[in-house]
C-alpha positions in Angstrom: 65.5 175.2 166.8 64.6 174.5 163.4 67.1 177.3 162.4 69.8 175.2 163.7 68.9 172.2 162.3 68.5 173.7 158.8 72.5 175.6 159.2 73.5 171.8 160.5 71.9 170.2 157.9 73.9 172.8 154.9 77.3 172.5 156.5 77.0 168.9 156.3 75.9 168.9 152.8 78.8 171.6 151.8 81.2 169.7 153.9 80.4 166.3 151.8 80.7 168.4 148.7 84.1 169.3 149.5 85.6 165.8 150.9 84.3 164.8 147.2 85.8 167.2 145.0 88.8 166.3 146.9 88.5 162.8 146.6 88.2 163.4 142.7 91.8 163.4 140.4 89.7 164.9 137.5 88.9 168.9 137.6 85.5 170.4 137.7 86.0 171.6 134.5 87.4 168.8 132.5 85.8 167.7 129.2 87.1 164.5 128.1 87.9 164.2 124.3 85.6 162.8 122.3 88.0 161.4 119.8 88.6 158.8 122.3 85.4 157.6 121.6 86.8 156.4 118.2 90.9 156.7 118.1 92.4 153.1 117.5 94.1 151.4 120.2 97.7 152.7 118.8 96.7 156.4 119.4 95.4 155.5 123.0 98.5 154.5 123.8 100.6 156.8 121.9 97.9 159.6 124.1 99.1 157.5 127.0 102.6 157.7 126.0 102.6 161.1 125.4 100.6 161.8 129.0 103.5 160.0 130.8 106.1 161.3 129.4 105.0 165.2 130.2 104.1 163.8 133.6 107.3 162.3 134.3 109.5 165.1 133.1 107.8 167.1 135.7 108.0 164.2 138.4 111.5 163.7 137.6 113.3 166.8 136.0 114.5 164.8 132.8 114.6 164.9 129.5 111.2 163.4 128.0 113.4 162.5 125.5 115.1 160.6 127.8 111.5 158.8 128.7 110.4 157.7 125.5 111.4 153.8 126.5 110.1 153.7 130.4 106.7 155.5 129.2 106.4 153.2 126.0 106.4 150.3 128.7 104.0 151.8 130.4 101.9 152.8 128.2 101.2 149.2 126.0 101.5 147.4 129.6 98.0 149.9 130.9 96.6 149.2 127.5 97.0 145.7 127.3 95.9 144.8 130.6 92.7 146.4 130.3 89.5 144.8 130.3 86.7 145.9 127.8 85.0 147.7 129.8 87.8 149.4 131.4 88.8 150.6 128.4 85.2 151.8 126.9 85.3 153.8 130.1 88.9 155.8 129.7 87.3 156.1 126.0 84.3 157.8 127.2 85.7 159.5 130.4 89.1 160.5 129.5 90.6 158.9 132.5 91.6 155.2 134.0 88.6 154.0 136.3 89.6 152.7 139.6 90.4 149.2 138.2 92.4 150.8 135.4 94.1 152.7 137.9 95.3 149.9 139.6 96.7 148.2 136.5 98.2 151.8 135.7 100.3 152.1 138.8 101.6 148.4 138.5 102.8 149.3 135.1 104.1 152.4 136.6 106.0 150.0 139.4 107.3 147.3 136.4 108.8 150.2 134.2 110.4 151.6 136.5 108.8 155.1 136.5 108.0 157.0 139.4 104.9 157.2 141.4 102.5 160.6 141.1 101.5 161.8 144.3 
């Protein structure tokens, strides 16, 4: 009996591992870049510019030429509507934190981009 509690007790702690590494948008093996930590504001959201505008070529199949304008919007809108501290933490985790997510995918819906899966 103790066996089977012991077996029960590992698939329930592998299966919890799991639901969280799928739960997470950032890879195991991402290392965030630690000039975040001190880029200005303008290369945050030329970083951001830049992210969108690979992201959206794929999502969309255009130019990223062609999303230069859209991803600008997006990018100063997510910036600017930031709070401090959501900020410090895309600085010092390399991604936007569940409030900063937020904010990103209501720029994303004002500028007319399309939603990432």
């Amino acid at each position: 009996m103790p066996m089977r509690s012991l077996l029960a007790a590992l698939m329930l702690g592998a299966s919890t591992l799991g639901a969280l590494a799928a739960a997470s948008s950032v890879p195991f093996d991402y290392t965030p870049d630690p000039a975040l930590r001190t880029a200005s504001r303008a290369e945050l959201e030329s970083r951001v510019r830049r992210a969108c505008t690979v992201t959206q070529g794929r999502l969309t199949g255009q130019a990223e030429a062609s999303l230069a304008r859209p991803c600008g919007c997006y990018a100063s809108r997510t910036l600017r509507a930031f709070t401090p501290v959501e900020l410090d933490a895309y600085r010092t985790t390399g991604v936007f934190d569940d409030g900063g997510r937020s904010k990103a995918l209501a720029a994303i819906d004002s500028c007319g981009l399309r939603r990432p899966a």
